[in-house]
Steps between C-alpha positions, in 0.01 A plus 500: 500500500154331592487165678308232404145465679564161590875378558694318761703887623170585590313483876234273517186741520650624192538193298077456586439837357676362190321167533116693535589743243577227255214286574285836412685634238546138271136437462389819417735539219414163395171616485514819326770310210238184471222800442731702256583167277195537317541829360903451431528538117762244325780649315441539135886421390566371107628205367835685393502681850477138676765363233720790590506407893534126453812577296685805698462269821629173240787775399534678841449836352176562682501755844474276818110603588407417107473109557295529821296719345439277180413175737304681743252709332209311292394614148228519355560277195430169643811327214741754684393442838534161457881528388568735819358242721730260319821742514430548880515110573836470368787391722712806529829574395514284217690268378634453185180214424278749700508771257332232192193561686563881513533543136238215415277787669645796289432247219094508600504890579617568118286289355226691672643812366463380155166307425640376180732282620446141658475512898790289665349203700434619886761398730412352820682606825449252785 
């Protein structure tokens, strides 16, 4: 098994290997993902698809990766995005009052699925 580069069971000269390496390494990847961000696409996802994810993690019937996926990947659609960025700031696990805001947000996803019905008011998380 490896050892950590930097870690208290290691000699000192080795722990400022770790310590150099790091202060290399960090930037440049900070770098190269700050030029990257530009050219990342957003995820094209449907209002059904985002509907679906906000109730399997409601239900618990989703896979464990499914709800970080859902919050941490924009989409294109700037409606959807919006109600990811609004699913991620919820205060997790919820509570029996925490899931109103849950469904109030399943609520606005199928009403974007069907245009012909009225849109539910947006609900503000603070």
């Amino acid at each position: 098994m490896r050892r950590p580069s930097i870690s208290l069971d290691n000699n000192p000269v080795a722990n400022a290997i770790g310590c150099i390496a790091a202060i290399f390494i960090v930037p440049v990847l900070l770098v190269v993902k700050l030029a990257l961000l530009p050219f990342a696409k957003p995820f094209n996802r449907s209002p059904e698809d985002v509907a679906r994810y906000l109730r399997d993690f409601l239900e618990g019937t989703g896979k464990n990766q499914d709800w970080d996926d859902f919050i941490s990947i924009p989409m294109a659609d700037p409606q959807l995005d919006y109600i990811r960025q609004r699913a991620a700031a919820l205060d997790l696990p919820l509570t029996p009052y925490g899931t109103a805001p849950l469904k109030a947000l399943i609520a606005e996803a199928e009403a974007l699925a069907t245009p012909d019905r009225p849109r539910p008011h947006l609900y503000t998380i603070h």
